[in-house]
N, C-alpha and C positions, 0 to 999 in steps of 0.2 A: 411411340409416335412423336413426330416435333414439336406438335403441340403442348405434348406435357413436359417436353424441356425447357420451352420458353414458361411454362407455367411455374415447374419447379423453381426456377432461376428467380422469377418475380416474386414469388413466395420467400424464398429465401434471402432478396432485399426486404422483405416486409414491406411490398409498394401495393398498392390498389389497382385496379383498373381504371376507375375514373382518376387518380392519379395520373396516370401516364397518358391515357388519353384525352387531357386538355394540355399536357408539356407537345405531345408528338404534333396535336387536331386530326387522329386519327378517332372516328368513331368508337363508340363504346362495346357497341352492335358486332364490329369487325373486331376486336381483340380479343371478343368472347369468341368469337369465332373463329379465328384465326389459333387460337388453345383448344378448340372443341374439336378442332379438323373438320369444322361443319361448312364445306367449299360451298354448297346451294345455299350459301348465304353472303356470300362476299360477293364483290364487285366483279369487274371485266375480268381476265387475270393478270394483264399488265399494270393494273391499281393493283392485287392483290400483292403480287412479287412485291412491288415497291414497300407496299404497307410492311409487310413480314423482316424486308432487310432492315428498316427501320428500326421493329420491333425488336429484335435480336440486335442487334447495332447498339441499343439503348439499354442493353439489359446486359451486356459486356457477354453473349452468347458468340459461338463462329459463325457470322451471319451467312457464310458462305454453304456451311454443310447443310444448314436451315433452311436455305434457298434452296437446294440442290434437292432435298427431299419433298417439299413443297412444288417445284418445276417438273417432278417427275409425276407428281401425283396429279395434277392440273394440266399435264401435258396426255395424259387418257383420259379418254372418251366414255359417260356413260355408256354401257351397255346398247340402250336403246339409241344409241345414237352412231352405232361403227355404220361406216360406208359400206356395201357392197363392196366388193374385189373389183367387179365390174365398172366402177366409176374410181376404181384409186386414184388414175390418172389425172381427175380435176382436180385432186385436192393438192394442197403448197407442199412441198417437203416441209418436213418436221424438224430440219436442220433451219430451214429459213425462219420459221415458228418462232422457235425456241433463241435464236438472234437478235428477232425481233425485240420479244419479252427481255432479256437482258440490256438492251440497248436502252430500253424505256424505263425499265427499271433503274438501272446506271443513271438515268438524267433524273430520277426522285432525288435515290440517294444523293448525288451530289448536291442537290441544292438543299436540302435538309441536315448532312453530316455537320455544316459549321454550326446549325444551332443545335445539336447533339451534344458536338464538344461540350458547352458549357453547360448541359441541362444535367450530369450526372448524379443519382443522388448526394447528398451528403452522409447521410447513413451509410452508405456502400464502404467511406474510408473508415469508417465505426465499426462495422462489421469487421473490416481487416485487423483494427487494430484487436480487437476481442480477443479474434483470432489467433493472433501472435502471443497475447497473453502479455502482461506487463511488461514496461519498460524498464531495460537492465540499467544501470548506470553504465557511461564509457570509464575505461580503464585509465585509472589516474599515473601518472609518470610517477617513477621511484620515489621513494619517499624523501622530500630536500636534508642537508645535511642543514642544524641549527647554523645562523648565521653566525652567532657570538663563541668565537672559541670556549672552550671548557678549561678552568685553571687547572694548574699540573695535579695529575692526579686522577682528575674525576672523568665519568664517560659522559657522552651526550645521546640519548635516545632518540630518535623521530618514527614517528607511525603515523604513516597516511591509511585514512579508510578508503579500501575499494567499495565495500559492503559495510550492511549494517553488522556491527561487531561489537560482542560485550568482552573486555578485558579487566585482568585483576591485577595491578603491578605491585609491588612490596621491593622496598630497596634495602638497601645493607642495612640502614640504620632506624628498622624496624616500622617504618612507615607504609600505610600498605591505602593505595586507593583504586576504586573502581569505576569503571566510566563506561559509557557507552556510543561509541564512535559512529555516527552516520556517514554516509557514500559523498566524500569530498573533504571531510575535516581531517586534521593533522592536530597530532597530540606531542609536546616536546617533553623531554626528563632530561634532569644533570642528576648524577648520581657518584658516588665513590666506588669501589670495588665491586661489587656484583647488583644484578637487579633479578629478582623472579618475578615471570608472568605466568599468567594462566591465560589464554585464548579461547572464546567460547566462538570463533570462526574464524580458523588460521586460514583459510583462501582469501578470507575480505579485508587482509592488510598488507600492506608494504613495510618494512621496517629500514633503518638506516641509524649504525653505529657509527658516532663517530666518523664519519665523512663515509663510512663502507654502505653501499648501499646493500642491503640483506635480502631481497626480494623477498617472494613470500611465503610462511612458514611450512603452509600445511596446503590442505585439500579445502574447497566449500562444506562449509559446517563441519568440519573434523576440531574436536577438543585438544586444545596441545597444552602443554606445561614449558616452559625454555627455563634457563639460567642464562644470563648474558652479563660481562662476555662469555662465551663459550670454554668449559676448561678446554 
């Protein structure tokens, strides 16, 4: 039923009904209503159509298939109340009916959609973000080459963090440290003939020898080991 779409929807903002119906000043009465699919209780149905697009409009619902299924159900006639065959002719077409209701409906929403725009909840962009699940860092450019030349002889290391990464470096002459690089920091080395690392997350670095930019070693979270420079 469409009621329980619009009801699931609102549930799923985590909104009230007395919420929304002092944002819309649509009654309390009519929104329970309007979820129950309980029509002998709603207004004219050209108030009701209006209420409904609303309703769906404000709940980021396709107000249109909402309406569409609501106008067909509103647009039949209790039981006790079908015309004989014999008088069909007094009654309006149902094409003019149903014109009507849109027409009137149309001149709600319009004047009610600009304060729609800005009533959205705020929860709603909470919810998305949730949904998406934490924020990655953006991807930092190559790793810079150190600004101060290196004297003859020696290399110059650069590692920029994509990711959080633990590394273990040890250089030729025995000195070994470890650090742990968060998403934006860059770490420099001057060394003499060789450097070994250990990587405890070769996707979450850049690296650059000596002016060569290395790009990155490994995969996300894969453990690597290098010697650099490379035999």
């Amino acid at each position: 039923m469409a009621g329980e779409i619009l009801k699931q929807q609102r549930e799923n903002l985590g909104l009230t009904i007395p919420e929304i119906a002092d944002i819309l000043k649509i009654k309390t009465d009519y929104l329970v209503s309007i979820e129950n699919d309980s029509f002998d209780k709603l207004p004219a149905p050209v108030y009701t159509v209006g209420y409904i697009r609303c309703y769906a409009a404000y709940l980021k619902v396709d107000a249109e298939s909402i309406v569409d299924i609501y106008t067909t159900r509103l647009s039949q006639p209790p039981p006790s109340t079908i015309i004989p065959v014999g008088y069909s002719q007094k009654r309006s077409p149902r094409i003019v009916y149903f014109i009507a209701v849109l027409i009137v409906a149309g001149g709600v929403f319009y004047f009610l959609y600009p304060l729609l725009r800005g009533s959205a909840p705020e929860r709603t962009s909470a919810t998305k973000k949730e949904a998406a699940g934490p924020e990655r860092p953006a991807a930092l450019p190559p790793a810079p080459a150190p600004a101060v030349a290196p004297e003859r002889g020696e290399h110059q290391l650069s590692i920029a963090a994509l990711d959080r990464t633990w590394l273990s470096v040890k250089t030729s002459d025995g000195k070994t440290e470890e650090i742990l690089l968060k998403p934006g920091e860059i770490k420099n080395w001057t060394f003499s003939q060789k450097v070994q690392m250990k990587i405890g997350n070769a996707g979450g670095i850049r690296m650059n020898l000596d002016g060569r930019d290395l790009g990155t070693p490994g995969e996300k979270g894969q453990v690597k080991t290098l010697t650099l420079p490379a035999p």
